[in-house]
Every structure is written in structure tokens, then in C-alpha cells.
N, C-alpha and C positions, 0 to 999 in steps of 0.2 A: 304505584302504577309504574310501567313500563317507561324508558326515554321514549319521550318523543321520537319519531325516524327523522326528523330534520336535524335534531339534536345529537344523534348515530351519524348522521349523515356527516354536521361538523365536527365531532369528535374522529372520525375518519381523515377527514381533511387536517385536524389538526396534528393528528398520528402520521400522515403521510410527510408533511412540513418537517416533523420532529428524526425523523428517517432523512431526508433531504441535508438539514443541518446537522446531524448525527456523521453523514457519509462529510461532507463537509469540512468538521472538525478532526475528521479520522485520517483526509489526505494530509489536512495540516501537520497532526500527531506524527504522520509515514516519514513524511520530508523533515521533521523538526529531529525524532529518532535516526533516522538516514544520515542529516548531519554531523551529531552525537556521534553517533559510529564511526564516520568518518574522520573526522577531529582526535576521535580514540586511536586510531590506526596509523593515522600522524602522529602522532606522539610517538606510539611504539616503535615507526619508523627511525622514528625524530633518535631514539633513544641507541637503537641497533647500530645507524651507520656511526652515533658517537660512539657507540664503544668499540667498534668495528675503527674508526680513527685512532683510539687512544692505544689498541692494539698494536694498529700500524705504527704509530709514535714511538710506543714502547721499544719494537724491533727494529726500527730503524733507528733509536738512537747506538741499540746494539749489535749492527751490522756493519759492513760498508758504504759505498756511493754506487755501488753494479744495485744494491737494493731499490735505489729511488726507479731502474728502467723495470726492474721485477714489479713494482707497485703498482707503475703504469701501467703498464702489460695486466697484471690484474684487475685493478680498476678497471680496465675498459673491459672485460672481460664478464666481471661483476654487474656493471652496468647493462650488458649485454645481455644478460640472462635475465637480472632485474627485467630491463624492459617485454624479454620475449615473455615471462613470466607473468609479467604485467597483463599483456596482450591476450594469452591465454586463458588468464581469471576472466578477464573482464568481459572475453567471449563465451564462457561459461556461465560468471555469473548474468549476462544480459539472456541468451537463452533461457535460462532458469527461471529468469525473473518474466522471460516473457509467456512461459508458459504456465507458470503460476497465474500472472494476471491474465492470462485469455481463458483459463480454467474457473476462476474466480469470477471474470466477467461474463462467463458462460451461467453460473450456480444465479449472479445477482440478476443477470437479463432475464430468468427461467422464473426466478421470485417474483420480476416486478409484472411478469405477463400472466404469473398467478395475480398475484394481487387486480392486476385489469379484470382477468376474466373474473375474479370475485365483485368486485366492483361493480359489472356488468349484471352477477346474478344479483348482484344488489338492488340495481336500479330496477331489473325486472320482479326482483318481491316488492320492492316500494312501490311499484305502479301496481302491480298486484294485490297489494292493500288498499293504495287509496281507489284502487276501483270497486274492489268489496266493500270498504267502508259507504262507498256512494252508493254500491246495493243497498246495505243493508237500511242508511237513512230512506231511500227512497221506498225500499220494503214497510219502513216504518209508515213513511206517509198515509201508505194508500190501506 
């Protein structure tokens, strides 16, 4: 025989619970990956300005003292772009990232007002049954 509709009904609730902590563990996984990446891309930095140092070491042991104001003058130059560079990704990447999530959150708002309005035609066949089941007992009675 068929589930019971109360038993649909919890198995519903327990499916919707499992989506809730599913979404849940997913922001954790975003942020925990985000990290990762981020720690990845420090290093690599980490890795560029040493050798970008050991460069400058190198040619500076094999130049004069007019090099140490050329350095500077670069450095602050490098710096300079670094940051504007900087500035640019990150204005990039936040657009990106924000239009991703408002597209995203557009697809899961569209799901979950599916899912209501399912929900809804739910509650309207469950009442729909149990009021035919009361016909038909009462059919029986008489």
C-alpha cells in the first residue's frame, strides 16, 4: 500500500531540513575554498616578490650606489601599479562575484516559490482526499 500522506507529508519536511543544512554546509565549503585560494595566492605572491628580491640583490651587488635611488624609484613604482592593479581586480572581481550571486539568488528564490507553490498544491490534494475519504466512509454508512 501507498505512504500514508502524513508520512509524504514528513518525508517532505525532512527533504526540506536536508536542503536547509545541505545550503548550510555549502557556505561553509565557499568560505573554507575562498580561504584555500587565498593562502594559494599568498604564497605565490609570497614566492614572486622573493625572487623579484633576490634579482634586485643579484644586480645590485653588480652595479653601483646611483642603483640603490633606481630601486627606489622602481619600487615605489611597482608598488604603485601593484596597488592600482589591486584595486582593479578587486573591483572586477566583486562585480562578478556580485552578479553571479544576485543570478544565483534569483534561480534559488524561483526554486523555493516553486517548491511553495508545490507545497500549496499539496496541502490542496491532502484536503482533497481526506474529504473524499470522509465521502466515501460516509457513502458507506448509509
Amino acid at each position: 500500500m501507498a505512504k500514508k500522506l502524513s508520512e509524504q507529508l514528513a518525508e517532505l519536511s525532512v527533504r526540506a531540513k536536508n536542503v536547509e543544512d545541505a545550503m548550510a554546509i555549502a557556505e561553509k565549503e565557499a568560505h573554507d575554498k575562498i580561504a584555500a585560494r587565498k593562502e594559494e595566492a599568498r604564497a605565490v605572491a609570497t614566492a614572486a616578490v622573493e625572487k623579484v628580491g633576490q634579482e634586485i640583490q643579484t644586480i645590485k651587488d653588480n652595479t653601483t650606489a646611483s642603483w640603490n635611488a633606481a630601486r627606489a624609484k622602481i619600487d615605489a613604482d611597482i608598488n604603485a601599479l601593484k596597488t592600482n592593479v589591486a584595486h582593479v581586480k578587486h573591483d572586477l572581481d566583486v562585480k562578478q562575484a556580485t552578479s553571479r550571486a544576485d543570478m544565483l539568488e534569483a534561480d534559488a528564490s524561483f526554486a523555493i516559490d516553486y517548491a511553495i507553490a508545490s507545497v500549496e498544491q499539496a496541502n490542496l490534494a491532502v484536503l482533497d482526499a481526506v474529504e473524499a475519504r470522509f465521502e466515501a466512509e460516509e457513502a458507506a454508512r448509509t
